[in-house]
C-alpha positions as a printed NumPy array, in Angstrom:
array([[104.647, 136.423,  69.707],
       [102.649, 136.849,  72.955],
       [104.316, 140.068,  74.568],
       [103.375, 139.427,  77.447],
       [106.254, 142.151,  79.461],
       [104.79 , 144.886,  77.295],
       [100.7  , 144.387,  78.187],
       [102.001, 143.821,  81.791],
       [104.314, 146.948,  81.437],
       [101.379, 149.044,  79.91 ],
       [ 99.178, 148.8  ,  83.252],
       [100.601, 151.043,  85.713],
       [100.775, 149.385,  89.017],
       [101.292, 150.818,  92.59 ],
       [103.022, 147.108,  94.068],
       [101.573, 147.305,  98.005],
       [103.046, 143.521,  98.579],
       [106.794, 143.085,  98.843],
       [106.554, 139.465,  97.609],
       [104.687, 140.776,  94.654],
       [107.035, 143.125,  93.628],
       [109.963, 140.94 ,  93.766],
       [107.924, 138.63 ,  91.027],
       [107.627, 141.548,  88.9  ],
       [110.925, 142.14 ,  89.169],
       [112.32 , 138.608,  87.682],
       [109.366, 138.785,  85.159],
       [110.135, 142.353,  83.247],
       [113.624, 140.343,  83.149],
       [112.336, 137.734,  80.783],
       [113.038, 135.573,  83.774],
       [109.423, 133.301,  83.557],
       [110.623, 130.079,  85.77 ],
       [112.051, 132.144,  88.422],
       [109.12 , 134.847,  88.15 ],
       [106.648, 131.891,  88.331],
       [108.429, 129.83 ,  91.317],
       [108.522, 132.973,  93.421],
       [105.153, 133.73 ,  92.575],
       [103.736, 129.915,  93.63 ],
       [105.242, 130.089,  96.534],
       [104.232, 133.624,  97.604],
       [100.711, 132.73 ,  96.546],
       [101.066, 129.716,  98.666],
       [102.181, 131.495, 102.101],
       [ 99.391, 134.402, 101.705],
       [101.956, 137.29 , 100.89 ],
       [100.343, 138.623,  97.462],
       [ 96.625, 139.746,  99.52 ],
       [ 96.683, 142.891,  97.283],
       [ 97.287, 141.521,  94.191],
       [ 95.488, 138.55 ,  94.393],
       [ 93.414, 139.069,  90.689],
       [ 96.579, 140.367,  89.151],
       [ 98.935, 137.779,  90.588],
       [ 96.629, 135.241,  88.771],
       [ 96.159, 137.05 ,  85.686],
       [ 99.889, 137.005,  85.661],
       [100.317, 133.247,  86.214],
       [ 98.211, 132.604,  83.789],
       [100.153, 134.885,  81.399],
       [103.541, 133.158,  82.164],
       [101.714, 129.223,  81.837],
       [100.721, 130.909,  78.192],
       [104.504, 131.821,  77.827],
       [105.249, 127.966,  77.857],
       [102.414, 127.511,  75.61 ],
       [100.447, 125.749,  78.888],
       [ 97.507, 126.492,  77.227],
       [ 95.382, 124.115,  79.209],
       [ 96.893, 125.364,  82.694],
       [ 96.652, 128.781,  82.059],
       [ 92.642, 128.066,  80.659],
       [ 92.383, 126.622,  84.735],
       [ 94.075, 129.271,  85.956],
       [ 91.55 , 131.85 ,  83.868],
       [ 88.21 , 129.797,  84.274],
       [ 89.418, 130.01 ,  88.574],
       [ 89.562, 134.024,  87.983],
       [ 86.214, 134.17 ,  86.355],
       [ 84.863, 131.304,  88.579],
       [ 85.229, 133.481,  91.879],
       [ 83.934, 136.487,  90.401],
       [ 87.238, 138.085,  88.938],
       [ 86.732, 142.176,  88.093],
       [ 85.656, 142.39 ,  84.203],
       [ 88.892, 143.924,  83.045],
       [ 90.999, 140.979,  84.611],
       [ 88.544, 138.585,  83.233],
       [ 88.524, 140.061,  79.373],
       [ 92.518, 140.061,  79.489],
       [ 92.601, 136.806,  80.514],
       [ 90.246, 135.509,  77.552],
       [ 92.867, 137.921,  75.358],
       [ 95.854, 135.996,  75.918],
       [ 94.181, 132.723,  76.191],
       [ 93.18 , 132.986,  72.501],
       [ 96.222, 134.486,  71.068],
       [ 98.505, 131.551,  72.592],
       [ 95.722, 128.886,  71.199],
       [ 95.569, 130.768,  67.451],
       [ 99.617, 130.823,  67.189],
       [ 99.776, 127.323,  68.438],
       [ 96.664, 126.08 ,  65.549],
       [ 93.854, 125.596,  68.265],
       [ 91.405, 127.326,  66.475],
       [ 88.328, 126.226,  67.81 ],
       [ 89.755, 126.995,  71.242],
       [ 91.08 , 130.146,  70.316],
       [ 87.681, 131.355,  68.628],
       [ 85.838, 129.865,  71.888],
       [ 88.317, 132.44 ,  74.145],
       [ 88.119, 135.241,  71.794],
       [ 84.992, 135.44 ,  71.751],
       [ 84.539, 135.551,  75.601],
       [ 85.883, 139.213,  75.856],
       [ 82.729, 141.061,  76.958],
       [ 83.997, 144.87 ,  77.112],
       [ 86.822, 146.803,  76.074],
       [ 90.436, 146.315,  76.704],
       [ 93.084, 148.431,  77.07 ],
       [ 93.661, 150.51 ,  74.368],
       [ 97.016, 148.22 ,  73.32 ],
       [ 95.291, 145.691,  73.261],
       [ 92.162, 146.591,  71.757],
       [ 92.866, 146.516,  68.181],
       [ 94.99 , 143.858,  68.355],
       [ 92.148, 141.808,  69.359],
       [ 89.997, 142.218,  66.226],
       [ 92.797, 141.923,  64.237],
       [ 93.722, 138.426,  65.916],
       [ 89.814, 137.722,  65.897],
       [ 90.299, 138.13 ,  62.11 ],
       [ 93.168, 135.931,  61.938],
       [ 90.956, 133.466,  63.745],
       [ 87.682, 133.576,  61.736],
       [ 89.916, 133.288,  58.114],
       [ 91.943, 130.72 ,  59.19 ],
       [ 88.445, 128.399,  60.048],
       [ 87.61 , 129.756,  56.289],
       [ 84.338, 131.75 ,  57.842],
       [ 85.611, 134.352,  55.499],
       [ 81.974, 136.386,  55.941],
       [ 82.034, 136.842,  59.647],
       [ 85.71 , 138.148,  59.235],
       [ 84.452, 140.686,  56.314],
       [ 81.968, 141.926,  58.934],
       [ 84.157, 141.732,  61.437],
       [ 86.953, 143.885,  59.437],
       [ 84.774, 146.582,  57.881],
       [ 83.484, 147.684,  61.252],
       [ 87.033, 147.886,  62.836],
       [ 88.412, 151.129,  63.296],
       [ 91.982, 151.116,  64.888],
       [ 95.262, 152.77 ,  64.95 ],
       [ 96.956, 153.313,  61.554],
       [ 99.122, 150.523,  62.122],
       [ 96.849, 148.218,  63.214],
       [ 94.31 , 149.633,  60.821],
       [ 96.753, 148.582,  58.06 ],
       [ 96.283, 144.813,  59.106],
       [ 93.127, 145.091,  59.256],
       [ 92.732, 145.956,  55.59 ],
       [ 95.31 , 143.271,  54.414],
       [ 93.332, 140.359,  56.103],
       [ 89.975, 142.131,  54.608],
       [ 91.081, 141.983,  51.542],
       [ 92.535, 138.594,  52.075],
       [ 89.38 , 137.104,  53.239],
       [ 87.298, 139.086,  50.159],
       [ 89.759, 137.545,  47.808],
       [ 89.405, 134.003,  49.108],
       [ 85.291, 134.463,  48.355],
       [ 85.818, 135.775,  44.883],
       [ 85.702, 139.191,  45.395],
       [ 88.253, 140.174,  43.508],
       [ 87.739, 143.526,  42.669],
       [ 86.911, 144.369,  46.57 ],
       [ 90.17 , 142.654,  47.594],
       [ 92.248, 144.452,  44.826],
       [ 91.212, 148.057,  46.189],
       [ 92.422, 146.784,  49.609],
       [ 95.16 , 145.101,  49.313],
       [ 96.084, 147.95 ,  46.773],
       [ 95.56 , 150.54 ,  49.646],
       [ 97.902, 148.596,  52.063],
       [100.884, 148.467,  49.038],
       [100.719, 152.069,  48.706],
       [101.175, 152.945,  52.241],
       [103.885, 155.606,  53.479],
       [105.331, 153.045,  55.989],
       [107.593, 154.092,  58.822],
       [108.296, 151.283,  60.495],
       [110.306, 147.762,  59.363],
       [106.961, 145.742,  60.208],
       [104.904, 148.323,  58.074],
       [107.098, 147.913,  55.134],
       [106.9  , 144.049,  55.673],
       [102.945, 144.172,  55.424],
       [103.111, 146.521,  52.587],
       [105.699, 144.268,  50.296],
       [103.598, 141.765,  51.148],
       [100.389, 142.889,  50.304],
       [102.376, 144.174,  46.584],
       [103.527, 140.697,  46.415],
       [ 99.974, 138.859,  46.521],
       [ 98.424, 141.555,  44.528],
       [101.424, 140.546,  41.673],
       [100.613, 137.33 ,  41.643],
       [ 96.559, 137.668,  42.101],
       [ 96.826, 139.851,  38.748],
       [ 99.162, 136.939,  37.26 ],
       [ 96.982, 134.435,  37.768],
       [ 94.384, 136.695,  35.75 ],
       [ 96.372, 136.967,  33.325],
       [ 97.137, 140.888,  33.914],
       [100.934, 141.213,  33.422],
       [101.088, 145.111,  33.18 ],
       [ 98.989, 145.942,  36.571],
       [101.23 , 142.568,  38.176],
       [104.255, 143.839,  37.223],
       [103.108, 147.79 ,  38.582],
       [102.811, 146.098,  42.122],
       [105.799, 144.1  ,  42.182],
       [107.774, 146.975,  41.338],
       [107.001, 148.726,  44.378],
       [108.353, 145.818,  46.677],
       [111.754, 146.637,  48.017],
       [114.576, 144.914,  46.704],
       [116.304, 144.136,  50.12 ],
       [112.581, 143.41 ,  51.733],
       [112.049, 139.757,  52.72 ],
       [109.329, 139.367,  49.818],
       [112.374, 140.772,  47.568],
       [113.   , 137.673,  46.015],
       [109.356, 136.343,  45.017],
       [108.945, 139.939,  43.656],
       [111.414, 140.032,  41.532],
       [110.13 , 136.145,  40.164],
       [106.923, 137.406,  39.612],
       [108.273, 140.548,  37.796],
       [110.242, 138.279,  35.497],
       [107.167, 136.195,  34.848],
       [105.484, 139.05 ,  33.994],
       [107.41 , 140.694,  31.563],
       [107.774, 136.799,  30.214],
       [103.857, 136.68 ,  29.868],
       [104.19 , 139.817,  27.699],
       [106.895, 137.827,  25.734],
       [109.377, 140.399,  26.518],
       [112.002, 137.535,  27.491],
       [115.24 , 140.137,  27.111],
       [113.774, 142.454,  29.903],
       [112.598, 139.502,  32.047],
       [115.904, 138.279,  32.034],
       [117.21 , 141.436,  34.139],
       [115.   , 140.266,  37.744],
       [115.767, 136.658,  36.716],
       [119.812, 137.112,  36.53 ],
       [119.507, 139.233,  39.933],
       [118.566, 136.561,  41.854],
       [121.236, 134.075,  40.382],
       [123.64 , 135.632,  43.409],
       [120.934, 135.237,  46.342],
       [120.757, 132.591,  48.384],
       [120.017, 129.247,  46.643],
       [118.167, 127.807,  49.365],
       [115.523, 130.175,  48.562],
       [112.917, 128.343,  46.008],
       [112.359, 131.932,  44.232],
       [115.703, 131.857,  43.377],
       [115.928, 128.166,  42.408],
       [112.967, 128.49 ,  40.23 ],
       [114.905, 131.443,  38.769],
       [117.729, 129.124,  37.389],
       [115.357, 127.717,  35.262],
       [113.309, 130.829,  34.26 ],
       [116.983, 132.044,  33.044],
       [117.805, 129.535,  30.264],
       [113.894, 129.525,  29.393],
       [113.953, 133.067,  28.737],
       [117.4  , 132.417,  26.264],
       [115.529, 129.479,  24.627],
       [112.364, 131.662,  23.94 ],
       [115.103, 134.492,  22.48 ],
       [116.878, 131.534,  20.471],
       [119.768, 131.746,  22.033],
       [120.074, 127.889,  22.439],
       [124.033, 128.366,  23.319],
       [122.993, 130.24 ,  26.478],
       [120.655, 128.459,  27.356],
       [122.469, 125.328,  27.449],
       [124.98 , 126.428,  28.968],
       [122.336, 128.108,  31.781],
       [120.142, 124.664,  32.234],
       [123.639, 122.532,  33.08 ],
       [124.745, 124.878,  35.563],
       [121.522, 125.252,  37.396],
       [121.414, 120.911,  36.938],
       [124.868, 121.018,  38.56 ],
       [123.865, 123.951,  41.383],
       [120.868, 121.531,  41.803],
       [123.102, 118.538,  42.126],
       [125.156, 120.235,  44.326],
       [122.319, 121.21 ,  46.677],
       [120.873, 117.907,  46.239],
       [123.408, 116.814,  47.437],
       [124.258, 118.86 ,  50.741],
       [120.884, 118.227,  51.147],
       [121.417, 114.437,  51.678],
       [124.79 , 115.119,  53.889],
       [122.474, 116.985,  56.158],
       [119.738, 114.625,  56.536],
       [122.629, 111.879,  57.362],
       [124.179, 114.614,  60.19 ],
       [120.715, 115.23 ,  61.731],
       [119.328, 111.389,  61.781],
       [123.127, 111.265,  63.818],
       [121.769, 113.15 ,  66.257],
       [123.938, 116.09 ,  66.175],
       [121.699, 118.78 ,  64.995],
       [120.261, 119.19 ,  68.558],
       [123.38 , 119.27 ,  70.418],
       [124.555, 122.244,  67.641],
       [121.523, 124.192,  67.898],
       [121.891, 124.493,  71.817],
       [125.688, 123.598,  72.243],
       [125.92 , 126.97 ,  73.03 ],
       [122.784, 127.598,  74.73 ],
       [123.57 , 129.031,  78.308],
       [120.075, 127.502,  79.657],
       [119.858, 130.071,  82.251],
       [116.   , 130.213,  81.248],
       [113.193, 128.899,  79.447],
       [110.351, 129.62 ,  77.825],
       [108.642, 131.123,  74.657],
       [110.836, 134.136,  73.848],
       [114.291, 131.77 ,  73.393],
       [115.398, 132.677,  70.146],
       [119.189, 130.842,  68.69 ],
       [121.483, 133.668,  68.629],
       [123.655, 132.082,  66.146],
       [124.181, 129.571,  63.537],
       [126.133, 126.657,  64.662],
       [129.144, 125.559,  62.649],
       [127.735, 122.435,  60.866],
       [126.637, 120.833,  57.117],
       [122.871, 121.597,  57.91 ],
       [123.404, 124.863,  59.592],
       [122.443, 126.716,  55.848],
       [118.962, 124.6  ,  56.152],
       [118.352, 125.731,  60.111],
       [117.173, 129.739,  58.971],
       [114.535, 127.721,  57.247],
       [113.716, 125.108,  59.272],
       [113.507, 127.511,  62.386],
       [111.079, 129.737,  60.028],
       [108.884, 126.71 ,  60.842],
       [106.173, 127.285,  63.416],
       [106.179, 123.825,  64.129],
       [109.82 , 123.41 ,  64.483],
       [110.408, 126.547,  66.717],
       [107.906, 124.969,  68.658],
       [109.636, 121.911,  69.091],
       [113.181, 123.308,  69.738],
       [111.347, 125.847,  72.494],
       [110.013, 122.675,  74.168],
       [113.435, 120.655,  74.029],
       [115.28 , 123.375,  75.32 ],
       [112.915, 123.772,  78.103],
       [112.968, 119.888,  79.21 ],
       [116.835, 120.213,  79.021],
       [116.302, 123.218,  81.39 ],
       [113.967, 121.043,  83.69 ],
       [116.224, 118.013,  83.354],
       [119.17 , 120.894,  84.748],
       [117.052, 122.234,  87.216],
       [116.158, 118.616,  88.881],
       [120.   , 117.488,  88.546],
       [121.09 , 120.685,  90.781],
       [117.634, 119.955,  93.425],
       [118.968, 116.314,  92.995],
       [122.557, 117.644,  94.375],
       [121.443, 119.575,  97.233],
       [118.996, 117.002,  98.768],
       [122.296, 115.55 ,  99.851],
       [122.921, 118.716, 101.736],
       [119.475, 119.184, 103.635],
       [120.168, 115.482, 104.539],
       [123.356, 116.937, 106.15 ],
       [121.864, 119.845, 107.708],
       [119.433, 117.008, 109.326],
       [121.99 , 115.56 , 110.374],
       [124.244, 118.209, 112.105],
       [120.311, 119.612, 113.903],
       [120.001, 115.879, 115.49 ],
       [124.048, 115.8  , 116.354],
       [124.087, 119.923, 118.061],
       [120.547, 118.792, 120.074],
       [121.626, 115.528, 121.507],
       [125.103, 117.793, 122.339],
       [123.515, 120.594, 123.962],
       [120.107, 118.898, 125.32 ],
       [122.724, 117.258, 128.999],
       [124.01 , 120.841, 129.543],
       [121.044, 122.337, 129.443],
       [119.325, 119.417, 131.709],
       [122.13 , 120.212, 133.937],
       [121.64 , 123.993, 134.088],
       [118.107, 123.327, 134.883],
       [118.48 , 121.134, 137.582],
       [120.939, 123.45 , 139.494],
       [118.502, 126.16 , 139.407],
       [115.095, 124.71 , 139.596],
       [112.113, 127.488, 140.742],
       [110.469, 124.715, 142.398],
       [113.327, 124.023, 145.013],
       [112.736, 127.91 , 146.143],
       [109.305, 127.914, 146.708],
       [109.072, 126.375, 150.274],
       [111.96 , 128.582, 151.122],
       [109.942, 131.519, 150.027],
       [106.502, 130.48 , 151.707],
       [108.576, 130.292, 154.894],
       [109.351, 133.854, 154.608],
       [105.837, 135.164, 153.406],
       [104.635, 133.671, 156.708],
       [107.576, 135.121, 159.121],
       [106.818, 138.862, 157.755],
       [103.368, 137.79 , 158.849],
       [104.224, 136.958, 161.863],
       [106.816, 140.299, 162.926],
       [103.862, 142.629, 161.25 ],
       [101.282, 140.799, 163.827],
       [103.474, 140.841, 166.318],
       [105.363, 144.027, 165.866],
       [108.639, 142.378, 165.639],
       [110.965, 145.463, 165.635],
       [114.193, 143.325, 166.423],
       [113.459, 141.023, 163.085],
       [114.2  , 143.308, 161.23 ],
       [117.55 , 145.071, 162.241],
       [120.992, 145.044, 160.144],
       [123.775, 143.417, 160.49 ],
       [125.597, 146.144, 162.196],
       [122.118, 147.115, 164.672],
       [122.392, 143.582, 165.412],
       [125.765, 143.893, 166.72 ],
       [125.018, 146.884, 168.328],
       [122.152, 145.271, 170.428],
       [124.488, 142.318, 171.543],
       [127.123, 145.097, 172.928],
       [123.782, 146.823, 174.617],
       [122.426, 143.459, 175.814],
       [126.157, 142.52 , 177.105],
       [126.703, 145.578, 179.252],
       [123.125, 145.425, 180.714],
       [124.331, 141.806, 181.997],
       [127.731, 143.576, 183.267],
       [125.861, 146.051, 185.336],
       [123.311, 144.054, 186.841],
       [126.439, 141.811, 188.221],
       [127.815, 144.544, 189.732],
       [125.076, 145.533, 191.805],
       [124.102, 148.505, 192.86 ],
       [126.82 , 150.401, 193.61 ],
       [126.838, 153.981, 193.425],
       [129.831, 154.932, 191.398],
       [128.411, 152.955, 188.496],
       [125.356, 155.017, 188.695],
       [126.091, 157.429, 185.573],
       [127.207, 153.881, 183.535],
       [123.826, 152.969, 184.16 ],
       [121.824, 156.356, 182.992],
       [123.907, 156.237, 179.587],
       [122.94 , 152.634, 179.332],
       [119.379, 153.953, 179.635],
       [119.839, 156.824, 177.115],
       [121.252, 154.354, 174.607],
       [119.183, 152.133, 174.692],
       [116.247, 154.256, 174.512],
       [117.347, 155.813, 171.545],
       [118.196, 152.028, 170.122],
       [114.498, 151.234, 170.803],
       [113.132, 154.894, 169.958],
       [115.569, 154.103, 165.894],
       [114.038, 150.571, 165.409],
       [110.71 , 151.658, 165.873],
       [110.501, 154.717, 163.421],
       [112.5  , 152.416, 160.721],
       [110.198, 149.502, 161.396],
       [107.34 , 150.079, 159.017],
       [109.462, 151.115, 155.919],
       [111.736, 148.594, 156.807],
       [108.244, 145.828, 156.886],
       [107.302, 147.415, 153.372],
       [110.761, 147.238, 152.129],
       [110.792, 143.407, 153.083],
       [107.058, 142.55 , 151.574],
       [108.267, 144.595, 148.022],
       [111.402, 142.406, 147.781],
       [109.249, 139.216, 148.869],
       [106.738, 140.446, 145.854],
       [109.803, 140.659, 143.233],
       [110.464, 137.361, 144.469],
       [107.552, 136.302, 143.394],
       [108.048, 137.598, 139.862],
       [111.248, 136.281, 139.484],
       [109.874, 132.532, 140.565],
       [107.305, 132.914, 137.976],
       [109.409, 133.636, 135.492],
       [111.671, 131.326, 135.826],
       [108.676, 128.822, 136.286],
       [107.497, 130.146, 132.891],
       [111.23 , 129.85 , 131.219],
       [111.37 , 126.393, 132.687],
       [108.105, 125.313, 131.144],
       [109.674, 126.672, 127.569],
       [112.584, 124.606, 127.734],
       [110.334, 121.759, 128.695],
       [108.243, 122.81 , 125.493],
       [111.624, 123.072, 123.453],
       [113.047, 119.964, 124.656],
       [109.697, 118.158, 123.099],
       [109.428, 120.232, 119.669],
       [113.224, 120.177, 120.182],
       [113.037, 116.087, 120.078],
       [110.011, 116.573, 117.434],
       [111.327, 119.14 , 114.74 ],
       [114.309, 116.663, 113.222],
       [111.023, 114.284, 112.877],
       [109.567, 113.43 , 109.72 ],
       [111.893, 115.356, 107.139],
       [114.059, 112.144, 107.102],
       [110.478, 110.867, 104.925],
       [110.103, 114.383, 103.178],
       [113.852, 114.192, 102.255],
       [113.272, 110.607, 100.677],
       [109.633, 111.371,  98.869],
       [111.63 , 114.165,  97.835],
       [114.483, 112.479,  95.917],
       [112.272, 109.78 ,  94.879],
       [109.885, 112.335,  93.07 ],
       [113.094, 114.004,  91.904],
       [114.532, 110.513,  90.52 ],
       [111.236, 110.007,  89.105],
       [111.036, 113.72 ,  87.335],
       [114.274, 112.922,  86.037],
       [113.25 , 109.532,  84.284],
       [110.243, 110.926,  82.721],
       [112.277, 114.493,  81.289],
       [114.861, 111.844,  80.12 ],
       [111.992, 110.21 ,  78.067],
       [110.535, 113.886,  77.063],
       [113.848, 114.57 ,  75.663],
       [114.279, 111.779,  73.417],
       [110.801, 111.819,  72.346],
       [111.125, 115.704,  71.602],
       [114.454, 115.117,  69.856],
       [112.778, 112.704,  67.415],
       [110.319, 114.996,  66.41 ],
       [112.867, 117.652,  66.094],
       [114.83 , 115.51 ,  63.46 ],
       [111.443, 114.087,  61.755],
       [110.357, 117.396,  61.668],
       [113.866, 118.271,  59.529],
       [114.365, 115.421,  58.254],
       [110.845, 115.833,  56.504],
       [111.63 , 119.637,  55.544],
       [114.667, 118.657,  53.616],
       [113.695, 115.633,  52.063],
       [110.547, 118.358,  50.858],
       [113.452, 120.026,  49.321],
       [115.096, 117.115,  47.77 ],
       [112.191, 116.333,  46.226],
       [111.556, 119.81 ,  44.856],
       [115.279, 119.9  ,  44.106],
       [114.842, 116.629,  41.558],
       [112.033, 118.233,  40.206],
       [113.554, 120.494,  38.79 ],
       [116.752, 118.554,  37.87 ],
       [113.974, 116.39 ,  35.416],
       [112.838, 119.616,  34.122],
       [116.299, 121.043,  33.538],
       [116.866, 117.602,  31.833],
       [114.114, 117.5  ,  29.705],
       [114.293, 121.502,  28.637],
       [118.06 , 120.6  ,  27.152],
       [116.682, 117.431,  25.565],
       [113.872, 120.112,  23.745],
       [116.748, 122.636,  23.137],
       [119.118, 119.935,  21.315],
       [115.859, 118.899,  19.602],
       [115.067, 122.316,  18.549],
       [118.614, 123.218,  17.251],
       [118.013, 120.015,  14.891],
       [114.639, 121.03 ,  13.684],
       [115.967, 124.43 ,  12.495],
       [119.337, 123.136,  11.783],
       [121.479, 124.861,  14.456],
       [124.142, 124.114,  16.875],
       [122.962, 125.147,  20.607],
       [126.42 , 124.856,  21.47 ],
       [130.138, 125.013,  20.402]])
């Protein structure tokens, strides 16, 4: 499986964009489709500039997730392309290869593989040769891989690998001997871990068989022994041990690891082939009773299986093997890692542990499950176009409301109406500063107090001269004096005063000049932004509509192949099944003919 959250998780990474971390965020989350939409989109608006080589790297990673080989190869050759830093490049090629090996591109995957130039990181490292291995034995170049191998030095674990496919690819050239020291060395390691003890079972299991096939029951049997007896290899182990001891003609003691796998499950073909192994043995022992009786209850187990066998085929050619292996799917995301949590309640749920063992058919379930997630995704975009064609529609509704007000508002207080008014004044403040206009200037209550001044000057000069008015006049004088003496001293601040208000003035005309111009503006992009997204709303749901179709079609294709693929499995099974229903039949037709040669009854 392509971990991609633990190489990611292995490079420590100081996030500097926002955007970037959020992406990282859904994507330690197992959260690909979500991690990859943000992604696009924050690639797309410029918000990832310190990440950019990473961000790709990552892209690439998640297309690999979805087995988008070819997309994330694009992605990849664009990294190298623009001159991508080594270490981004090399990880790149890394991926690239293990997604095209697990998916049986080997050409590719050899191609990519061997484009890492320098080291990786140090988890990743010796998985590479190991996968380079894989590579090179599965194109049968088993002497580059034995080069390959015997120079690799990695971690214990990976080490251990190393040594299995070594002596694999030593084995499939003839060296036997070579392979048997290997292979030997891997099934007698002190394994810790589950995986460990997987590889070393396994590697006890082919040595078993390699020394059965050379006719070397007593070293066979030594490996087989060590396998564990609740190991996934268990049950082959214990066949081979029972073949063995059978080889040695020791048919009583091969009967033991025969008759333990009569309880296991019957799907498995070790244990099928032990329910004829078991009445063999009796015949060989002349116990013709026993073995009757054992060869017609493995024909009716067989029967039996036969026919659930059929009973499944007929379910899943119904369709209804799809909708039990994801009825309960919650389709909340897609992608590589989806695993079924559970066996669904149905006739050919006992066949779908085997069937999902498949490459192939985990393959095809991933890529059904992730067109039904599409097909989900596009039916909920499908639902809210329907709602940006309602925001459209309440945008164009609240402008045409709002555009008479704020016509109205503007023509009640238009700047330009105010500028004459204001020129008028600029040029009287010229005027009293030329002319020294002291009385242009006076308050409200000075003005009032130079009408009362101006009024008793006319009183006085139409009384005359008379001489009791004489001190009336002198306090006329004095106030008057001091009237003129006030203006003057006030009349310059009073000029400055009058110039700084006319220049705030002309601030506040500009401004509103300038605000006036930005409604003008708004009132255009106003009238322009509700325009064109009627069109983007319609390409929209016809791309939608047309996504749709094609998923639709994607589906039904996929869900062929799904039931081809089981169909084909089964009916494999079937046909193994009958096989050995003819060979049960024809081993009680010997037993009933041996009984007569020697002049026994093989049964009651």
């Amino acid at each position: 499986m392509l971990c991609l959250g633990a190489a990611w998780g292995a490079q420590r990474q100081v996030v500097q964009d926002p955007h970037y971390g959020e992406v990282l965020f859904h994507f330690f989350q197992d959260q690909y489709f979500t991690a990859i939409t943000r992604l696009t989109a924050a690639q797309k608006q410029e918000r990832v500039p310190h990440h950019r080589d990473e961000a790709e790297l990552l892209r690439g990673g998640m297309y690999l997730s979805y087995g988008l080989h070819l997309e994330a190869g694009r992605v990849f050759a664009a990294l190298i392309d623009r001159g991508a830093p080594p270490a981004v490049r090399d990880r790149a090629w890394f991926y690239l290869a293990k997604i095209r090996y697990q998916r049986g591109y080997l050409a590719e995957a050899a191609d990519a593989v061997a484009r890492v130039q320098g080291r990786l990181p140090a988890e990743l490292q010796d998985e590479r040769a190991v996968l380079h291995s894989n590579i090179l034995i599965a194109q049968k170049r088993y002497p580059e891989a034995i080069v390959l191998l015997r120079e690799f030095r990695g971690s214990p674990e990976w080490a251990a690998y190393g040594r299995y496919n070594l002596g694999v690819a030593l084995a499939r050239i003839g060296k036997l001997e070579d392979a048997v020291e290997l292979l030997g060395q891997v099934g007698a390691l002190r394994a810790g871990s589950e995986e460990l003890q997987a590889l070393r079972d396994k590697a006890n299991v082919a040595l078993g068989f390699l020394f059965l096939q050379q006719e070397q029951p007593s070293r066979a049997k030594a490996h087989l022994q060590e396998v564990r007896v609740s190991g996934l290899m268990s049950n082959k182990a214990l066949l081979g041990a029972g073949w063995a001891l059978s080889s040695e003609l020791r048919y009583r003691e091969a009967l033991t690891p025969w008759l333990a796998l009569r309880g296991r499950n019957v799907l498995d073909s070790a244990v099928q082939e032990s329910l004829l192994a078991v009445p063999y043995a009796f015949g060989e022992l002349g116990d013709y009773k026993q073995a009757l009786a054992h060869y017609e209850q493995a024909i009716a187990i067989y029967h039996r299986e036969h026919e659930r066998l059929a009973a499944s085929i007929q379910a899943i050619r119904n369709g209804r093997m799809i909708e039990n292996i994801l009825g309960q799917d919650p389709g909340d995301e897609m992608g590589w890692f989806w695993q079924m949590r559970a066996l669904p309640d149905a006739p050919e749920s006992r066949y779908l542990l085997l069937l999902m063992a498949g490459h192939d058919f985990q393959e095809a379930t991933k890529n059904y499950r992730d067109v039904r997630f599409l097909l989900h995704n596009l039916d909920a975009w499908a639902e809210n176009i329907g709602a940006y064609e309602l925001m459209l529609a309440n945008r164009r509704a609240a402008y045409h409301e709002r555009l008479p007000r704020v016509l109205h508002g503007l023509r009640q207080a238009d700047a330009r109406d105010f500028r004459p008014r204001r020129d008028a004044l600029a040029a009287e403040l010229e005027r009293v500063a030329a002319e020294d206009d002291v009385y242009a200037l006076v308050t409200d209550k000075e003005r009032e107090l130079l009408a009362r001044l101006t009024r008793a000057e006319a009183t006085l000069t139409r009384l005359g001269p008379r001489a009791d008015l004489a001190a009336a006049r002198e306090k006329y004088r004095v106030l008057r004096g001091v009237f003129l003496w006030q203006l003057n001293e006030e009349f310059m601040p009073r000029l400055w005063a009058a110039n700084r208000e006319l220049r705030a003035l002309d601030r506040a005309l500009e401004d509103a000049a300038r605000r006036r111009a930005a409604v003008d503006a708004a009132r255009e992009t106003g009238a322009r932004g509700v325009e064109g997204y009627d069109e983007r709303i319609a390409q929209a749901r016809e791309r939608i509509q047309r996504l749709q179709s094609e998923l639709v079609v994607a589906g039904l294709q996929q869900e062929q192949y799904l039931q081809e693929l089981a169909v084909a499995e089964l009916e494999r099974q079937q046909q193994r099944i009958g096989v050995y229903i003819t060979q049960a039949r024809f081993a009680v037709a010997q037993i009933y003919d041996q009984a007569a040669a020697r002049g026994a009854e093989p049964a009651e």
